[in-house]
Every structure is written in C-alpha cells, then in structure tokens.
N, C-alpha and C positions, 0 to 999 in steps of 0.2 A: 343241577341248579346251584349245590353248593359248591361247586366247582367251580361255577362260572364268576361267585361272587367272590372268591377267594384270588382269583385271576386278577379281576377289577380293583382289589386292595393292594394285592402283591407290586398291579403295575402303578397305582396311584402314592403306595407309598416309595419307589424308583423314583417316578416323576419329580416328586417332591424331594428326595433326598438327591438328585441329580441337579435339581435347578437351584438347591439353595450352597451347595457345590462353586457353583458359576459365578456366584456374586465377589466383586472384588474390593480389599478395604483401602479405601482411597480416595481421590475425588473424581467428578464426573468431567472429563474433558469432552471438549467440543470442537470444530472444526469450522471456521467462519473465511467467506471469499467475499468481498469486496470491493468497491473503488470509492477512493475519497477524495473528491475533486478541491482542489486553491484557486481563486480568483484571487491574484496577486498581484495588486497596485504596483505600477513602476513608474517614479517620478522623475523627473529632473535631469532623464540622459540622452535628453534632445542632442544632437552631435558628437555623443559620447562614441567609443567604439568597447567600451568592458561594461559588464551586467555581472550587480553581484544583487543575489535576493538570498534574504535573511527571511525565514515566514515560519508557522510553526503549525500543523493540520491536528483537530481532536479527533483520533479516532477510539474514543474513551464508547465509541457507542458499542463496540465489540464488545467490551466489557460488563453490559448491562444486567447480562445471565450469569456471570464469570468473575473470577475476582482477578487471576493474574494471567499474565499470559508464559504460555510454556515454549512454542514455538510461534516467530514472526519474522515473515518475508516478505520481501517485495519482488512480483513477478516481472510487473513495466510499469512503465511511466510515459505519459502522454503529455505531449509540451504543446501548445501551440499557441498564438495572439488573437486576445478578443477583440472583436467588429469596433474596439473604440480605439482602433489605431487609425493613424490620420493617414496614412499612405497604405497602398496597395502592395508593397514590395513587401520582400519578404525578409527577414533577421538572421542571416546565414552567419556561422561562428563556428568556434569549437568551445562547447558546452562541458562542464562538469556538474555532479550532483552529488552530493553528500548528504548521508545522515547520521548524526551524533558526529563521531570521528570517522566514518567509514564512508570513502568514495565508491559510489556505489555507479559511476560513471566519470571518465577521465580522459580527458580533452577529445568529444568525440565530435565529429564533424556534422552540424545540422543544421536543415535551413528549415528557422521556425516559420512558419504561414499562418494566414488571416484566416480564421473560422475552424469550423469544425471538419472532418474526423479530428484531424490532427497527428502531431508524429508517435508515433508508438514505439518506443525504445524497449525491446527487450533486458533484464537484467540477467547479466551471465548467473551462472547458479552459485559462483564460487561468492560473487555478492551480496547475494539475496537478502542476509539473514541480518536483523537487525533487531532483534530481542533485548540486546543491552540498551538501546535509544527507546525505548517504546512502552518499558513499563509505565511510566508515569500516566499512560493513553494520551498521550500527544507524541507526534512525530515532528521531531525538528530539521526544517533544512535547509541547504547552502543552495542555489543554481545559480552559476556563475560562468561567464566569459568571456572571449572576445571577438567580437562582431568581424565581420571583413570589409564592413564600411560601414559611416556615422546614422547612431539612429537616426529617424526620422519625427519624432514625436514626444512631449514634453510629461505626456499624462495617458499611461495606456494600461493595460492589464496585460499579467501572462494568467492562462489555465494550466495548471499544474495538476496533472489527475493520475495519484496511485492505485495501482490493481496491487492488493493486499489480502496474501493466506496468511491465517493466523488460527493456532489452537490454544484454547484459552479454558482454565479448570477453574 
C-alpha cells in the first residue's frame, strides 16, 4: 500500500514538474481565416474604358483577442459586379490589385460578371504577405484597369471579397 502511494506522488510530482516545463514566456499567438467582403461604389465611368478604385476594408475585427498581427496573407480575392449594374454584359479588362505598395496582382486578364459566385483569383504565394499594409487593422487598396470596351453604367458596385490568414498575438 505504501508502495502504491509513493508511485502516485512520484508520478504526480513528474506530471507537474513536466507541465510546468511546457509553458513558454511570451505571448499567446493565434491563427485566424477569414473573408472580408467591399461593396465598392463605382461612379461616373459610364463610357470610360479604365477603373481605378481607391477603398479601404477594416479588418481590425481579427484584432479583437490580439493586439498585433505577426503574420498576414492574402490567399484570393473574389471580384465580381453587383445585380445594380444596368446591362447584362460583362467588364472584361486586364485588372491589377494592390496593397499598401505591393501589387498583389498585375495586368491579369478578367472578365468580371453580374452576380455571384464570382471570379476567384488565386494569390501566387510569393505575393501573399502583406503584414507591412495591415497593422493599422485596415487593409488599403488599389483595383484598377482597362476595360476592352466602354462601360456600360454611370452608378454600379464592385464586390471585392478577401480570403485572409492571419496570426495575431
């Protein structure tokens, strides 16, 4: 019996001197996936043929457990034109997309369409990272270019929707 109780301390004082081993001094990082969708108003380029959008997405809500962020990517991006465009055709161009100073897409050929899924533009991996743009918890960006014929509409939306990993301590 006293064998068995000496067993029981032996292993519970390991346990304890093992786990408190384990703890590391530092802060607690987390690992957050997301998508943060833009309804981005587009005015006044009724027979234009270039689209430049200046918009700016809070994604400050990652932040809510976390103070900064330590790593921030963007995976894709999903372009497409809301139901409040007046014609049926579609916005075919070669698109860029930027954030901060980092093109994160460069002159790539796309024909944006009415409604949803929408286009899903993979981001190559060598662009991804965008941690310098993004402390502030807003993500600022550029989508720009030139049409292969005159809009069609004076007053329309784009959905701009980022899929975003992000580790935040």
């Amino acid at each position: 019996m006293k064998k068995i109780q000496l067993m029981k301390t032996v292993l519970l004082l390991f346990a304890v001197f093992a786990f408190s081993n384990c703890e590391e001094d530092g802060p607690i990082q987390f690992q957050v996936k997301d998508d943060f969708e833009n309804n981005v108003s587009v005015k006044g380029l009724e027979g234009q043929s270039e689209i430049i959008i200046t918009e700016a997405t809070d994604v400050s809500d990652i932040l809510d457990n976390g103070s900064t962020f330590v790593i921030a990517k963007i995976e894709s991006v999903t372009v497409f034109i809301n139901n409040d465009y007046d014609s049926d055709s579609t916005i075919a161009g070669t698109y860029s997309l930027e954030i901060g100073n980092k093109k994160l897409i460069d002159e790539l050929k796309l024909e944006l369409s009415k409604g949803k899924p929408g286009l899903t533009i993979d981001i190559p991996k060598n662009s991804q990272g965008i941690l310098s743009s993004i402390n502030s918890g807003k993500v600022e960006f550029v989508f720009s270019g030139k049409t292969d014929s005159p809009i069609l509409d004076n007053d329309f939306s784009l959905n701009v929707t980022f899929n975003m990993d992000a580790t935040v301590e």
